[in-house]
ZAZALO-46371 format. One record per residue (C-alpha): residue number from 0; x, y, z. Coordinates in steps of 0.5 Angstrom, whole numbers, padded with zeros to 4 digits. Example, Ala and Ser with C-alpha at 12.3 -4.5 7.8 and 13.67 -1.06 7.14 Angstrom:
{pt 0 {0025 -0009 0016}}
{pt 1 {0027 -0002 0014}}
END
This chain:
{pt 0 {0193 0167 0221}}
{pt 1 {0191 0173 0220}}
{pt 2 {0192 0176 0227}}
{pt 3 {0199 0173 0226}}
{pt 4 {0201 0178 0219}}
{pt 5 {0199 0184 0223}}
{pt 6 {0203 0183 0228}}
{pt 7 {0209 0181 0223}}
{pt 8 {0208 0187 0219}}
{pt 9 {0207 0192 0225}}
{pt 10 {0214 0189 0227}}
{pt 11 {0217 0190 0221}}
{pt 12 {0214 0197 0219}}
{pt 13 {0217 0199 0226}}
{pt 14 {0224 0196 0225}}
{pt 15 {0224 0199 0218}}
{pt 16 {0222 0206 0221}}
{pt 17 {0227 0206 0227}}
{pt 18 {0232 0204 0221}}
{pt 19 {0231 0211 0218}}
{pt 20 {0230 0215 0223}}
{pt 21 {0237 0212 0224}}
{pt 22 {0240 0213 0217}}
{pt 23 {0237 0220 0216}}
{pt 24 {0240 0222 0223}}
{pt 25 {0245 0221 0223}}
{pt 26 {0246 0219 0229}}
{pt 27 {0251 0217 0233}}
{pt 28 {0251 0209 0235}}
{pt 29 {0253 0210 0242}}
{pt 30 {0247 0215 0243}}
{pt 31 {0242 0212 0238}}
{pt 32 {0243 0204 0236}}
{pt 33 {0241 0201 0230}}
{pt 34 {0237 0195 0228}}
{pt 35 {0243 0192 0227}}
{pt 36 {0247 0195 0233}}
{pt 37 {0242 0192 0237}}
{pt 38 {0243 0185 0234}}
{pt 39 {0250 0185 0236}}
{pt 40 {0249 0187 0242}}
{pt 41 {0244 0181 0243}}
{pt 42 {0248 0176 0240}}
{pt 43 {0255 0179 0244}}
{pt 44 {0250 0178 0252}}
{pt 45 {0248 0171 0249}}
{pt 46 {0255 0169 0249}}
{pt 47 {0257 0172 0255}}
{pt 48 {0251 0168 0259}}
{pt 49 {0250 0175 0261}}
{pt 50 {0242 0176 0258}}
{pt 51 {0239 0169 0261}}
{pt 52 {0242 0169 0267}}
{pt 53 {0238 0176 0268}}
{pt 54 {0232 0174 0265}}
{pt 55 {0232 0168 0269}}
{pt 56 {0232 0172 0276}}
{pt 57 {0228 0177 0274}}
{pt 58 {0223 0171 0272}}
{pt 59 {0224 0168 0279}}
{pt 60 {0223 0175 0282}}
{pt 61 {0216 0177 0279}}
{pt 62 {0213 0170 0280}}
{pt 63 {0214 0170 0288}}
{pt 64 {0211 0176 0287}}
{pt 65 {0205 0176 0284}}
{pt 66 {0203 0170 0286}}
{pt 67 {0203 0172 0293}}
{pt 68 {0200 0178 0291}}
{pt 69 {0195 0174 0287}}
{pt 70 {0194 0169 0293}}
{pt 71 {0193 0174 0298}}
{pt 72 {0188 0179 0293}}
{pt 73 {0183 0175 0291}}
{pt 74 {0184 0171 0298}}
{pt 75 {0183 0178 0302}}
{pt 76 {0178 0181 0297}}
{pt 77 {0173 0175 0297}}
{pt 78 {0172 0176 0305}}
{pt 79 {0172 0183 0305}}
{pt 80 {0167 0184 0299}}
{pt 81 {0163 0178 0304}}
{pt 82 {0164 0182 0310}}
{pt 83 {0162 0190 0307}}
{pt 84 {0163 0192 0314}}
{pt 85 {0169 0191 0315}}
{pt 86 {0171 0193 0308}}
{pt 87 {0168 0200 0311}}
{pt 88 {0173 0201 0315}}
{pt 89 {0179 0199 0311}}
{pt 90 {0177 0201 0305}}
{pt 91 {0179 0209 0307}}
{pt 92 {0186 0206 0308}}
{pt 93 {0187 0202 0302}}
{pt 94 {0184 0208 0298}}
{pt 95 {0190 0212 0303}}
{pt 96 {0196 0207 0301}}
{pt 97 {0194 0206 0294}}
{pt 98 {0197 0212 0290}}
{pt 99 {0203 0210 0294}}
{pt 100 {0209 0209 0288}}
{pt 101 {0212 0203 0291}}
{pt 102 {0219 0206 0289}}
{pt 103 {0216 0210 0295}}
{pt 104 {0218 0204 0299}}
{pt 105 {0223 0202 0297}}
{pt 106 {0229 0206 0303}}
{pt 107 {0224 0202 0308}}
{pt 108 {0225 0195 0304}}
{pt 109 {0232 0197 0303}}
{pt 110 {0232 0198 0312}}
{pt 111 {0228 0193 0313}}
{pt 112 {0230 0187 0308}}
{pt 113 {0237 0190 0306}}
{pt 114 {0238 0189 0298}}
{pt 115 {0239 0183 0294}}
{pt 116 {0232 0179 0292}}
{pt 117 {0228 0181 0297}}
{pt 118 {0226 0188 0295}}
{pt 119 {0225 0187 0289}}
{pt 120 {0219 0182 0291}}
{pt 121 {0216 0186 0295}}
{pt 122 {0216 0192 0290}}
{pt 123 {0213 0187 0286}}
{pt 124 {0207 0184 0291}}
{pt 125 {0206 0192 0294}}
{pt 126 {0205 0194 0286}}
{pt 127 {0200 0188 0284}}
{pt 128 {0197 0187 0290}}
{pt 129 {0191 0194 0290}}
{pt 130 {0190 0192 0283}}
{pt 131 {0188 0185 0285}}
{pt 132 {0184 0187 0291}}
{pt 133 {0180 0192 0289}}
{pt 134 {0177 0189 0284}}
{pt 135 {0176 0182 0288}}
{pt 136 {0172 0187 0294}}
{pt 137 {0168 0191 0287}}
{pt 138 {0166 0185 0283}}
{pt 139 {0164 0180 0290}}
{pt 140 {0159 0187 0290}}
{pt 141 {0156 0186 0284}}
{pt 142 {0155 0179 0284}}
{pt 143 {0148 0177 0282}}
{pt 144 {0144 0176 0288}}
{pt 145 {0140 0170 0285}}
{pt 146 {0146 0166 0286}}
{pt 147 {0146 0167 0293}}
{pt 148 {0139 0165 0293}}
{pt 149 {0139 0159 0291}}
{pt 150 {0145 0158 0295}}
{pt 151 {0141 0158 0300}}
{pt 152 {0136 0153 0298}}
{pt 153 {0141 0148 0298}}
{pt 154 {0144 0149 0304}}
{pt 155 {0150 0152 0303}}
{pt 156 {0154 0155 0307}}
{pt 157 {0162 0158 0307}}
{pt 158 {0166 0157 0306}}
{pt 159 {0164 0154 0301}}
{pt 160 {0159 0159 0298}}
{pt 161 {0165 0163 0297}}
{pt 162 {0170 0158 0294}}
{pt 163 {0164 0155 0290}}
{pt 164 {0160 0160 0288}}
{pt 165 {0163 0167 0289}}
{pt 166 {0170 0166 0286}}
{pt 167 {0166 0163 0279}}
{pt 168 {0161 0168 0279}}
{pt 169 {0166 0174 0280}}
{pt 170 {0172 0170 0277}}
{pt 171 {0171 0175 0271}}
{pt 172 {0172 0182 0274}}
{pt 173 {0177 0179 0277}}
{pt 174 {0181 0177 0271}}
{pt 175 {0181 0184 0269}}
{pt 176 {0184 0186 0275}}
{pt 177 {0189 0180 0274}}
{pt 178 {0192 0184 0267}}
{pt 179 {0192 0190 0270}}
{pt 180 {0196 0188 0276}}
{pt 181 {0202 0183 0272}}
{pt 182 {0203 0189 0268}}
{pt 183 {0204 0194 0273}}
{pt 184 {0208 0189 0278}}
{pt 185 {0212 0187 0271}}
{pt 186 {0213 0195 0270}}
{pt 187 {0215 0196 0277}}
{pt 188 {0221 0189 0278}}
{pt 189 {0225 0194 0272}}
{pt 190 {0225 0200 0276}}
{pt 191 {0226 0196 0283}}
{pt 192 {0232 0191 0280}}
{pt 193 {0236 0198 0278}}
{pt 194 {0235 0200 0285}}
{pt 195 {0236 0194 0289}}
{pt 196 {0239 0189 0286}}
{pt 197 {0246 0186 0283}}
{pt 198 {0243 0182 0277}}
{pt 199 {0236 0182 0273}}
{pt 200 {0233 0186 0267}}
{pt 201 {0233 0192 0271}}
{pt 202 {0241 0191 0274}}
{pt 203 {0242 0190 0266}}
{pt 204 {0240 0197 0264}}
{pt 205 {0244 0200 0269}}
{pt 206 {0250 0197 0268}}
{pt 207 {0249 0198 0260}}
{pt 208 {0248 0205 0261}}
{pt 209 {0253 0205 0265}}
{pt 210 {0258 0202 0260}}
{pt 211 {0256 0206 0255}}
{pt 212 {0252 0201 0252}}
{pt 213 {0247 0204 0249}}
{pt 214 {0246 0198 0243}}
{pt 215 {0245 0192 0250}}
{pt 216 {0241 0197 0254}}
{pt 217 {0236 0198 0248}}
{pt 218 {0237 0189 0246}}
{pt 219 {0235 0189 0254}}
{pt 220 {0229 0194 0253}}
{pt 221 {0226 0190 0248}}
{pt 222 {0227 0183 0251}}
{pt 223 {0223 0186 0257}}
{pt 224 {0217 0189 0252}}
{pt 225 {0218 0181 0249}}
{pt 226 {0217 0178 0255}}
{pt 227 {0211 0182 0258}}
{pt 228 {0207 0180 0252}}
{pt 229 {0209 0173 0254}}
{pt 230 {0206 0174 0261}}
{pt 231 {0200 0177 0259}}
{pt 232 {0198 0172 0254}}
{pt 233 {0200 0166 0259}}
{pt 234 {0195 0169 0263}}
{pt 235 {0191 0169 0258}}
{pt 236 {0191 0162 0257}}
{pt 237 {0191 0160 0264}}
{pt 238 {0184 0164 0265}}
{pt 239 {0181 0160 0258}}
{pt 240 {0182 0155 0262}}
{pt 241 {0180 0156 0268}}
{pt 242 {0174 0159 0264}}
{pt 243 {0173 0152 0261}}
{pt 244 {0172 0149 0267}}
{pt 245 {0168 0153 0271}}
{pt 246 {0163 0153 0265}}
{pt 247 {0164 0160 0263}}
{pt 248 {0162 0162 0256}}
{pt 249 {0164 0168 0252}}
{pt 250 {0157 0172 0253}}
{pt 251 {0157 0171 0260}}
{pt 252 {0165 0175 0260}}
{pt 253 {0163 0180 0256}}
{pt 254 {0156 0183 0260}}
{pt 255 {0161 0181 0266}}
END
């Protein structure tokens, strides 16, 4: 409950504070909206239809994307944190590719898959892959190595080992890294839906600015502010319950 009044009242002295900057500015509304002009503007793409069709293809967009990207990092990252040969070799590469911006591709995906949805997802995995991976590979390198020992008294052996004791074990660093990455892939299907696509949250802004529309493309900003916080705390609740059923108790996140 408490935590809950902090977040109303931050809201509402931002609300209050932007409402005054508005009022003593003097600021044109096509240039600088009010509150209340981006409540219109709100109320006006609700009606049109306009606002759910774009969230709903953005939605759409990003969770293909991560969720390959989820797949794929934690898939790749387990067997090359297990085989740190192998990671040697690959690690200068992906040290190489990963400052990269993804924008940076986008004129190849553009060539490669042409436009509409196909880029934007992309530009999504490309931006939470590394993340990902980079923080499986590390936290595989740090598991304790009691663990290992007793897997191999009891005759375990992989795949197993991997999917029953490294995954628990690392499970934690891991989550940090799952964070990281919806944050920059949710960032980045903004930019990569003003460029290559013709309907989401990104395509939204460019067309509001585009018309002038400086009350929708700030109702637009906020409505993709709202619904990253939404994702993160989805994710929060997936990794509680992932964390109750593999027996993970707080101590043990905390010195992870």
């Amino acid at each position: 409950m408490k935590k809950i009044s902090r977040i109303i009242g931050g809201f509402a002295i931002m609300i209050i504070t932007w409402q005054l900057i508005f009022q003593f500015g003097h600021y044109n509304q096509a240039l600088f909206p009010s509150p209340q002009g981006v409540v219109k503007g709100f109320k006006e793409l609700m009606t049109q239809g306009v606002l759910v069709d774009d969230i709903y293809d953005s939605m759409i967009r990003f969770l293909i994307g991560y969720s390959i990207s989820v797949v794929l990092g934690i898939t790749l990252g387990l067997i090359l944190g297990w085989f740190r040969g192998i990671w040697g070799f690959i690690n200068p590469i992906v040290q190489v590719l990963r400052p990269i911006s993804p924008m940076a591709w986008l004129p190849f995906i553009v060539l490669w898959f042409g436009i509409g949805d196909i880029p934007a997802i992309v530009i999504i995995f490309i931006a939470a892959f590394f993340p990902i991976l980079l923080s499986t590979v590390s936290a595989v390198g740090n598991v304790d190595q009691t663990y290992l020992k007793i897997a191999k008294n009891f005759g375990i052996k992989q795949p197993q080992i991997l999917t029953k004791i490294i995954l628990p074990a690392t499970f934690p660093n891991i989550a940090t890294g799952l964070h990281l990455a919806l944050g920059t892939a949710w960032v980045f299907l903004v930019a990569g839906e003003m460029v290559g696509a013709q309907t989401g949250l990104g395509f939204l802004i460019i067309d509001a600015r585009n018309n002038l529309r400086a009350d929708m493309l700030m109702a637009a900003m906020i409505v993709i502010g709202v619904l990253g916080l939404l994702l993160d705390s989805l994710i929060r609740l997936l990794e509680q319950r992932i964390y109750k059923r593999w027996g993970i108790v707080a101590n043990e996140r905390s010195a992870s």
